[in-house]
C-alpha positions as CSV (number, residue, x, y, z in Angstrom):
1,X,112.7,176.3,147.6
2,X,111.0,175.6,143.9
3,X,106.8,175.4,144.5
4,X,105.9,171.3,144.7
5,X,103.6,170.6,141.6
6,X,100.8,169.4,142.0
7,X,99.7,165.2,141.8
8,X,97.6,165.8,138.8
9,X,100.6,168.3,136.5
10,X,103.0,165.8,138.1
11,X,100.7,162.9,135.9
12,X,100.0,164.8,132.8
13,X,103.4,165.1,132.2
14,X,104.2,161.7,133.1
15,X,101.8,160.6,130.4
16,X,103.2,163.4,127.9
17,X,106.6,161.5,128.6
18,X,105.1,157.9,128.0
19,X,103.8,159.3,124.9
20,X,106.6,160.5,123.8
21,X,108.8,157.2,124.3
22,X,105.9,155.2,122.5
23,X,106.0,157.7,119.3
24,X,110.1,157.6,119.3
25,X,110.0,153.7,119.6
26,X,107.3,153.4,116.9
27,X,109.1,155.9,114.9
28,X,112.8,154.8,115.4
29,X,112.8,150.9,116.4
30,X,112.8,148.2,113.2
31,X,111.7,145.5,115.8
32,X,109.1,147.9,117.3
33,X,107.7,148.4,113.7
34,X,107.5,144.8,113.1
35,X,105.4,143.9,116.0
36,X,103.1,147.0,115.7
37,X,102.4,146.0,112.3
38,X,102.1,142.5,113.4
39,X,99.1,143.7,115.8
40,X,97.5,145.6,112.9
41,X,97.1,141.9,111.4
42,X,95.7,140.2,114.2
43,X,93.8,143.2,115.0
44,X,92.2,143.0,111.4
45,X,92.2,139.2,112.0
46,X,90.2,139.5,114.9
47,X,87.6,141.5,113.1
48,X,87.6,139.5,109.9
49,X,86.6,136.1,112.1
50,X,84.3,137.9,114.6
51,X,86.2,136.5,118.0
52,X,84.7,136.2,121.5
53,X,85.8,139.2,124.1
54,X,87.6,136.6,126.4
55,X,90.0,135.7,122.4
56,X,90.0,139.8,122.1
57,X,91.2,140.3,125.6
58,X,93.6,137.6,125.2
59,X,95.1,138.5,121.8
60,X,95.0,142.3,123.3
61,X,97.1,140.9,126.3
62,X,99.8,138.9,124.1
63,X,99.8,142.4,122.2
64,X,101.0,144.4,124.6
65,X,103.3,142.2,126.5
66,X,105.1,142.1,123.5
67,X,105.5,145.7,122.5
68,X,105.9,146.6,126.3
69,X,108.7,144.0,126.5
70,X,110.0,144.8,123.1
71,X,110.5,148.6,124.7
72,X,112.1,147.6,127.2
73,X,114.7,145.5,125.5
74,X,115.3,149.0,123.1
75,X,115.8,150.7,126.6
76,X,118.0,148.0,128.0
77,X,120.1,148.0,125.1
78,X,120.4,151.9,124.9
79,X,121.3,151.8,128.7
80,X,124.1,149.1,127.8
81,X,125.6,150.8,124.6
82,X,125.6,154.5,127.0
83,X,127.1,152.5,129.9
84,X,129.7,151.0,128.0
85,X,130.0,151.6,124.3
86,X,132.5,149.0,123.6
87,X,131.9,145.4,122.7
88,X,131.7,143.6,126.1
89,X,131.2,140.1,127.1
90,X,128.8,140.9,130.3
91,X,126.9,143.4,128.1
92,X,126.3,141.0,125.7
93,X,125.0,138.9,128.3
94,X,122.4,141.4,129.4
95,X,121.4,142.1,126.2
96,X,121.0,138.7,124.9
97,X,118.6,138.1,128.0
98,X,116.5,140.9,127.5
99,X,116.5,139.6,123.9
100,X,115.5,136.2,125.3
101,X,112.4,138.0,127.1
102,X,111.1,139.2,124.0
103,X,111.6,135.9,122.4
104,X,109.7,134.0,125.6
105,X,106.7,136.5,124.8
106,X,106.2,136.5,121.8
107,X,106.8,132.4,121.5
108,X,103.5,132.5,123.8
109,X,101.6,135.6,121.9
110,X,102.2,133.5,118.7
111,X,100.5,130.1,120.7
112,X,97.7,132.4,121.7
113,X,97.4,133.3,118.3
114,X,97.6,129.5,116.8
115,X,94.6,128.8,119.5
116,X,92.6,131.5,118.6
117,X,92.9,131.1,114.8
118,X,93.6,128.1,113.5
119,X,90.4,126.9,114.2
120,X,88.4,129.3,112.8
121,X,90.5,128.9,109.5
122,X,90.4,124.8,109.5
């Protein structure tokens, strides 16, 4: 029987993995891309008009819902297209709602940034 490894190796490696899949998504996803460069603007944003901690941990928040979701609609889709490669109506289906998660996030993320913005530029 192989030796157990241990909690922490087991963790390390989980990270190295997570890194991995956010590098490949960065690197390979148009979508991805979009939103990362997205945050870089609100990021900037954030600086430029000096907002509170509770606007940075809210635009920080609508951030990373929106990659994380946006990664998991690239994973869903990849799982689809390797489960069945043809067009299909019930993959569509799954895909379009994944989709429609995205598109529920980043509806709200954008809100969150209309509150926290527009009235610092009005």
């Amino acid at each position: 029987m192989p030796k157990k490894e241990s909690i922490l190796v087991n963790r390390i490696k989980s990270v190295g993995f997570a890194f991995k899949g956010a590098f490949l998504l960065i690197k390979t996803e148009s979508s991805i891309k979009f939103q990362f460069i997205i945050a870089l603007i609100v990021t900037a944003a954030g600086f430029f008009f000096n907002i509170s901690a509770n606007e940075w941990l809210a635009q920080m928040l609508a951030i990373g819902l929106v990659m994380s979701l946006e990664g998991m609609n690239t994973a869903v889709e990849e799982m689809a297209n390797f489960v069945h490669p043809e067009r299909h109506p019930k993959i569509g289906l799954i895909k379009d709602i994944a989709a429609g998660a995205v598109f529920i996030a980043s509806v709200f993320a954008s809100l969150v940034g209309f509150i926290i913005y527009l009235p610092k530029i009005f």
